[in-house]
C-alpha positions as CSV (number, residue, x, y, z in Angstrom):
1,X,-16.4,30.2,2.2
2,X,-16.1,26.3,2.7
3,X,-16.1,24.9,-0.5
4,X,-16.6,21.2,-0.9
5,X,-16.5,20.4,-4.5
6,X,-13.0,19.4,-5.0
7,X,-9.5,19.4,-3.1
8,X,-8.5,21.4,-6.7
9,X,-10.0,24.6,-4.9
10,X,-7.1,24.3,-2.3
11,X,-5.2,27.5,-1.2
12,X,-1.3,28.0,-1.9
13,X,0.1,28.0,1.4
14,X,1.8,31.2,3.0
15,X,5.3,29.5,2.9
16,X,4.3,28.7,-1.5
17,X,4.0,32.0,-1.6
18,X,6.9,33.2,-0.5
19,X,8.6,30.4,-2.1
20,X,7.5,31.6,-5.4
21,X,8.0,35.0,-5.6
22,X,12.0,34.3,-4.4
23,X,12.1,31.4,-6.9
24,X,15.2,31.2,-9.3
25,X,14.1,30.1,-12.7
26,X,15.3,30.1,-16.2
27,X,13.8,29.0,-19.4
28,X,12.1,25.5,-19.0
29,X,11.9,24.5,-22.4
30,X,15.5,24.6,-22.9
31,X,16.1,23.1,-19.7
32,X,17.6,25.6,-17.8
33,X,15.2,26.7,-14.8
34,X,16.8,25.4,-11.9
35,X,14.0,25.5,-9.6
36,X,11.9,23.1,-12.3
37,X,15.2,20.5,-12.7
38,X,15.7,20.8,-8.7
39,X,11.8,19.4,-8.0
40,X,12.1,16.8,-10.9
41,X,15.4,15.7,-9.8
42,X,13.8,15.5,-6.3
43,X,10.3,13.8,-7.0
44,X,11.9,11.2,-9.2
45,X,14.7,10.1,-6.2
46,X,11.8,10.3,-3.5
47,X,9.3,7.9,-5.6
48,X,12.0,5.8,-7.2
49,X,12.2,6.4,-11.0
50,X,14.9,7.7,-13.6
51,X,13.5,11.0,-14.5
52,X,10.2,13.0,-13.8
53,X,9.2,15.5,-15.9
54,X,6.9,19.2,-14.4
55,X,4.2,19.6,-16.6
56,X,0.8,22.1,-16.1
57,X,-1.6,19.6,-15.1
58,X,-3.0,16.1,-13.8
59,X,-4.9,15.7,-17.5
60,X,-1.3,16.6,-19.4
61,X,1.0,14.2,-17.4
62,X,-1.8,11.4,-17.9
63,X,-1.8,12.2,-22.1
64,X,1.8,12.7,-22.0
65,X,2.3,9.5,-20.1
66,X,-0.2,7.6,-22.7
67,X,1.2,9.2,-26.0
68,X,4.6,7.9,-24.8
69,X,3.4,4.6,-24.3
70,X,2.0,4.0,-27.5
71,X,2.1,4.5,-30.9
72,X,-1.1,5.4,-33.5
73,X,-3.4,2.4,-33.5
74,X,-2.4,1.2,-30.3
75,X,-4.9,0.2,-27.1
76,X,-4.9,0.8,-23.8
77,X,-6.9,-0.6,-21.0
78,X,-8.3,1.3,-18.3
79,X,-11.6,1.2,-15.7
80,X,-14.9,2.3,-17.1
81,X,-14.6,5.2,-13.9
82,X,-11.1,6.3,-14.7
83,X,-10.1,9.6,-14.9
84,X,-8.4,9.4,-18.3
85,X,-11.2,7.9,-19.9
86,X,-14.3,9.9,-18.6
87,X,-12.9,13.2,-17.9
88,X,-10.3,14.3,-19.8
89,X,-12.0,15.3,-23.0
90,X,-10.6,11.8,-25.0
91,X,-7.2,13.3,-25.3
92,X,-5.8,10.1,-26.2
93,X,-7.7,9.4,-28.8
94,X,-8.3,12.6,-30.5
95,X,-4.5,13.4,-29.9
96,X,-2.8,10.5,-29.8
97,X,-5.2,8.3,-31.8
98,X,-5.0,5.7,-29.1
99,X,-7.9,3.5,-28.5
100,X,-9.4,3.2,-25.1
101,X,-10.3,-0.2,-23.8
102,X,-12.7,0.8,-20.7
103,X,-13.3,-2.4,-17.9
104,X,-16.0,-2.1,-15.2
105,X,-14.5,-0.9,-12.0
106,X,-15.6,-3.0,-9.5
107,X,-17.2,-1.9,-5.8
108,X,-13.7,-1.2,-4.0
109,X,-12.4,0.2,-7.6
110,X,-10.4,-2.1,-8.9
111,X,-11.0,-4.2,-12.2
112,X,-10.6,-7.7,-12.2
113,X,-7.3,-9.1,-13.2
114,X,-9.5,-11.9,-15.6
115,X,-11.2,-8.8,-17.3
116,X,-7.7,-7.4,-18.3
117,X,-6.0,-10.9,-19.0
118,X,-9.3,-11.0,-21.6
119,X,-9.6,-7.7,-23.0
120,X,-5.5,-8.2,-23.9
121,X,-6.2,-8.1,-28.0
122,X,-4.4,-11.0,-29.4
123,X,-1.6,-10.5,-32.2
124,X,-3.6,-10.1,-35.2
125,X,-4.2,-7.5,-37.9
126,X,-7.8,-7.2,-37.7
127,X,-7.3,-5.6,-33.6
128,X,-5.7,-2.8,-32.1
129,X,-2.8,-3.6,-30.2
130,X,-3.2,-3.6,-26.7
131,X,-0.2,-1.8,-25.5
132,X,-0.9,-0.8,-21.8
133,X,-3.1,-1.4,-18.6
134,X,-3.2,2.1,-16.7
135,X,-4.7,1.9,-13.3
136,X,-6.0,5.0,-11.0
137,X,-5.4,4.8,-7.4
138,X,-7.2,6.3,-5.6
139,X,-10.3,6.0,-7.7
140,X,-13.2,7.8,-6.5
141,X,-11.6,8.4,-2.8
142,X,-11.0,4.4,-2.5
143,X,-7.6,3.0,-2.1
144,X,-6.2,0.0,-4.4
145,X,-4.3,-2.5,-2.2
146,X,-1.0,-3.1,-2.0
147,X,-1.5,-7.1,-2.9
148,X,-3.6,-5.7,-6.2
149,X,-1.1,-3.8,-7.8
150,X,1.5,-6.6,-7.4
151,X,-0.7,-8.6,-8.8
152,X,-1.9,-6.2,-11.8
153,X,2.1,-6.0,-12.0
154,X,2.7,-9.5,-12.6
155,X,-0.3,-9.6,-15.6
156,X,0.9,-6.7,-17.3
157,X,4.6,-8.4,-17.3
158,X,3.1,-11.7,-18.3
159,X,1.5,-10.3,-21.5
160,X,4.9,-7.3,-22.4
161,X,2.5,-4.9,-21.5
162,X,3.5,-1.5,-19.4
163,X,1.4,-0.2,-16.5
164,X,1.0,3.3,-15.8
165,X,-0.6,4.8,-12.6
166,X,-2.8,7.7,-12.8
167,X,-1.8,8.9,-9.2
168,X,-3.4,12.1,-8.9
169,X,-4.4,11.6,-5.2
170,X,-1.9,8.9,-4.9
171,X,-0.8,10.6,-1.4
172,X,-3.9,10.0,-0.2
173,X,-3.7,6.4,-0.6
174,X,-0.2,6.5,0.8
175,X,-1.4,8.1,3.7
176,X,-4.8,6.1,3.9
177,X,-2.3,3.1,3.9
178,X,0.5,4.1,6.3
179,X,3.4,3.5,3.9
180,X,5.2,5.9,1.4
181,X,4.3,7.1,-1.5
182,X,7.2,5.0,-3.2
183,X,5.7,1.7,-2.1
184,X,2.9,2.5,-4.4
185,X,4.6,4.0,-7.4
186,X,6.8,0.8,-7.4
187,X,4.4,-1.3,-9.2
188,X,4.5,0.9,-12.3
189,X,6.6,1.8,-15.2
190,X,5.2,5.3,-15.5
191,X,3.1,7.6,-13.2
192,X,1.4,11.0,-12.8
193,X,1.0,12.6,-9.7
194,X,-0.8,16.4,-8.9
195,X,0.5,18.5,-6.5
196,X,-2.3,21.1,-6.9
197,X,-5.0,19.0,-5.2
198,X,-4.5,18.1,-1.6
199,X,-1.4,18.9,-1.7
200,X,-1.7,22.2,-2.2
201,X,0.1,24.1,-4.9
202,X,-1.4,26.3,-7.5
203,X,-0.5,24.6,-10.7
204,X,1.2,21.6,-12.1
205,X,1.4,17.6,-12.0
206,X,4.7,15.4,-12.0
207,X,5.5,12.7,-14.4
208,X,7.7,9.9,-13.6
209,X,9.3,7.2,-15.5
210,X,12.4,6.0,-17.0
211,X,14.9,8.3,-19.2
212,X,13.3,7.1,-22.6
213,X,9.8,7.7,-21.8
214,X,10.5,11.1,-20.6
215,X,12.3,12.1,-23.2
216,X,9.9,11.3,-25.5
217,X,7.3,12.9,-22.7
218,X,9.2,16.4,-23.6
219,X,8.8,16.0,-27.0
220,X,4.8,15.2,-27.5
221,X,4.4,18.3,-24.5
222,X,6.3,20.7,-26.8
223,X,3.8,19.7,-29.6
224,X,1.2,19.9,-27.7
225,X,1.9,23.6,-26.6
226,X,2.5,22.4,-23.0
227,X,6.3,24.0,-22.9
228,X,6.6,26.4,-19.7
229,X,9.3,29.2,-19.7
230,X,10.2,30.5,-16.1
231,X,8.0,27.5,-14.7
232,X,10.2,27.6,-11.4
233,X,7.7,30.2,-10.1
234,X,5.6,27.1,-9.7
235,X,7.7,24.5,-9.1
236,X,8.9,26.2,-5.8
237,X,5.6,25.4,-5.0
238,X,5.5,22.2,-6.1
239,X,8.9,21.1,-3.9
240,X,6.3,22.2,-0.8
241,X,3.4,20.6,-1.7
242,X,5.5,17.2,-1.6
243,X,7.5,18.0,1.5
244,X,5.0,19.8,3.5
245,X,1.5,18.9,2.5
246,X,1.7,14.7,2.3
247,X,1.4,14.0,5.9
248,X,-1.1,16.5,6.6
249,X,-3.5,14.7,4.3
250,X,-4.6,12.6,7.3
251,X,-6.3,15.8,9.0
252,X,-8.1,15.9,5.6
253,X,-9.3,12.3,5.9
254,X,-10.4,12.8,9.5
255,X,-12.4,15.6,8.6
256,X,-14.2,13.3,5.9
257,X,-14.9,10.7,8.6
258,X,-16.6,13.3,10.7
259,X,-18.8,14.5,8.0
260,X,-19.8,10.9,7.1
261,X,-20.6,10.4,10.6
262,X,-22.7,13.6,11.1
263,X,-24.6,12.8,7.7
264,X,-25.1,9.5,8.5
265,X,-26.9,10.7,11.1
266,X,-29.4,11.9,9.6
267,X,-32.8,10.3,7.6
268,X,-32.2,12.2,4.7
269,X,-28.7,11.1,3.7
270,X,-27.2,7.0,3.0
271,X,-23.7,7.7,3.3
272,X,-21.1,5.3,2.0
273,X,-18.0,4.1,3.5
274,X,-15.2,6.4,3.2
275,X,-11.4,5.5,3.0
276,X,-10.0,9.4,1.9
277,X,-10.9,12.6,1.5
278,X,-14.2,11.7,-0.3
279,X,-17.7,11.2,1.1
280,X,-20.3,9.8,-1.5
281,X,-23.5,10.3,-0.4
282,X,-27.2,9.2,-1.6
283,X,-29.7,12.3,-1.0
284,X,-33.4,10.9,0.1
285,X,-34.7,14.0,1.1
286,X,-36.7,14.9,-1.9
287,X,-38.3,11.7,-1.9
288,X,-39.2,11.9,1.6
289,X,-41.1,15.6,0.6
290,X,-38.1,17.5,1.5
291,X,-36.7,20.7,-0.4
292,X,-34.5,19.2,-3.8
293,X,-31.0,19.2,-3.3
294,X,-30.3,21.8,-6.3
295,X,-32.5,24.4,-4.0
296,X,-30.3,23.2,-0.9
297,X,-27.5,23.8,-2.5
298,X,-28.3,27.2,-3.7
299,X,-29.1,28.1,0.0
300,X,-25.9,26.9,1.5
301,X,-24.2,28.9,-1.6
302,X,-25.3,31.8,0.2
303,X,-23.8,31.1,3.3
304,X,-20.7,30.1,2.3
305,X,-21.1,26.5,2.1
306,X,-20.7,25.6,-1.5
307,X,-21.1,21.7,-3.2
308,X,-22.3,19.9,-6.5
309,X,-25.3,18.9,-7.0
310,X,-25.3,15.1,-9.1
311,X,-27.3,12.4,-8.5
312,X,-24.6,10.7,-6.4
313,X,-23.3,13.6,-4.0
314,X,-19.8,13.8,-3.7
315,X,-18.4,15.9,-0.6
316,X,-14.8,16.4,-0.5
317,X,-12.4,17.8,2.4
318,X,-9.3,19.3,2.3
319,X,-6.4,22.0,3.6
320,X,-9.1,24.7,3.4
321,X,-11.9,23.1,5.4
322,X,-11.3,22.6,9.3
323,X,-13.1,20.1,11.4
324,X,-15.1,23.7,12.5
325,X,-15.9,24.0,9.0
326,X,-17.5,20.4,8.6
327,X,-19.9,20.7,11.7
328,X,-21.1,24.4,10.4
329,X,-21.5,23.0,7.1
330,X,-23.9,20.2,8.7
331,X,-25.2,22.7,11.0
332,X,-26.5,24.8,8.3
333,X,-27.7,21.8,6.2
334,X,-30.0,20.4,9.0
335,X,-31.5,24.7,9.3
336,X,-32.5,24.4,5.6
337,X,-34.0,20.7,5.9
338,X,-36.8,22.2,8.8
């Protein structure tokens, strides 16, 4: 099966596996699985922070990170399309009671720096205070520049705010960009990153940031039932998806650019620019008296080739689907379209 829906629906690799099941591990919560304090030790050295803290997912390390942040009350400032606004169930507000301040995101993802420098509450009793400015990058497969996040930086200093990067995929946009992982996170007093999307592993996100904010990390993910026992069963894998899976990303974004191509190719499909491992895609058929896209779908299903059907497509490539896969995939979508 080729499955496009999401790099989440990666594979562990042979060598996770075996790393896993040799794994030496303790008891997490009191802090005594060495496999768990050797991959935090090690993410937070190779992107540049105090501590790092393993936690069970991308949607935990983003709470974790926002709940350490700021208090009851307080705001924080995020894109209309970010991920810890829209899809993670309001955690900080129902949890945390933190307000959200959504910006629009503009074309290339981003959200003007005037928007923020606005939406910054002033000091008053009648508003929340606005505590934070959290970013995502990459933000719907598109890569924030370098120049951008210095910038966004510079506001959030100016105004004794903290910035935190919701990094999920921030790999890919090292990789998009040619520079390390590291340049990125430098911009940014706290940041989450997954290791069980492109990169692989079966479980668990990294949070990095200074010795404070983790501490109090561990505290709000005991409370919120989030404390792992032998975790270094997944940490093992973890340690691999950061040494072994970054630089392979790039296959995964090559693959993208072919399907783009090959879709652009045909009448039925506007195809949008791709920068990762993401191809957004308008589907025209069924205005042009072609089958809908919910009975393509169910056809490919049935072949193997499996997707989501919204109103804006969204194909995505990964360690699981080879550049074979991509041209069968568009082979069998041109058979159902005759």
């Amino acid at each position: 099966m080729f499955d496009f829906r999401s790099d989440t629906v990666t594979m562990p690799t042979q060598a996770m596996r075996q790393a896993m099941a040799s794994a030496e591990v303790g008891d997490d919560v009191y802090g005594d699985d060495p496999t768990v304090n050797e991959l935090q030790d090690f993410a937070a050295d190779m992107f540049g922070f105090d501590s790092a803290l393993f936690v069970c997912s991308g949607t935990q390390a983003n709470l974790l990170a926002l709940m350490a942040h700021c208090e009851r009350g307080d705001e924080y400032i995020c894109g209309q399309q970010a991920h810890n606004y829209m899809f993670e169930g309001g955690g900080a507000a129902v949890l945390g009671s933190i307000q959200p301040q959504p910006l629009t995101n503009q074309a290339d993802g981003s959200i003007l720096l005037s928007d923020i420098e606005q939406a910054i509450k002033p000091k008053d009793i009648h508003f929340a205070q606005t505590r934070l400015l959290s970013l995502e990058n990459t933000i719907g497969g598109k890569v924030l520049p370098q120049e951008y996040l210095a910038n966004a930086q510079q506001l959030a200093f100016n105004h004794n705010l903290k910035i935190h990067l919701d990094g999920a995929r921030v790999a890919n946009a090292a990789v998009a960009q040619g520079t390390s992982i590291a340049n990125i996170t430098q911009y940014f007093d706290s940041v989450s990153i997954c290791l069980s999307k492109g990169l692989c592993a079966p479980v668990g996100s990294i949070l990095l940031g200074d010795e404070r904010l983790i501490n109090k990390a561990i505290r709000w993910r005991k409370m919120l039932g989030g404390g792992m026992r032998q975790a270094g069963v997944l940490a093992a894998a973890g340690k691999l998806a950061l040494t072994e899976q970054v630089d392979r990303l790039a296959e995964d974004h090559a693959n993208a650019r072919l399907l783009a191509s090959l879709l652009a190719e045909m009448d039925e499909f506007n195809v949008e620019p791709v920068q990762t491992n993401m191809v957004y895609c308008d589907y025209l058929g069924e205005a042009q008296g072609n089958k809908p896209l919910k009975q393509l779908a169910a056809e490919l299903a049935k072949q193997g080739f499996v997707f989501s059907v919204a109103k804006k497509l969204r194909l995505v490539t990964h360690k699981d689907i080879s550049e074979q896969g991509v041209r069968q995939f568009v082979d069998a979508l041109k058979q159902a379209l005759c």
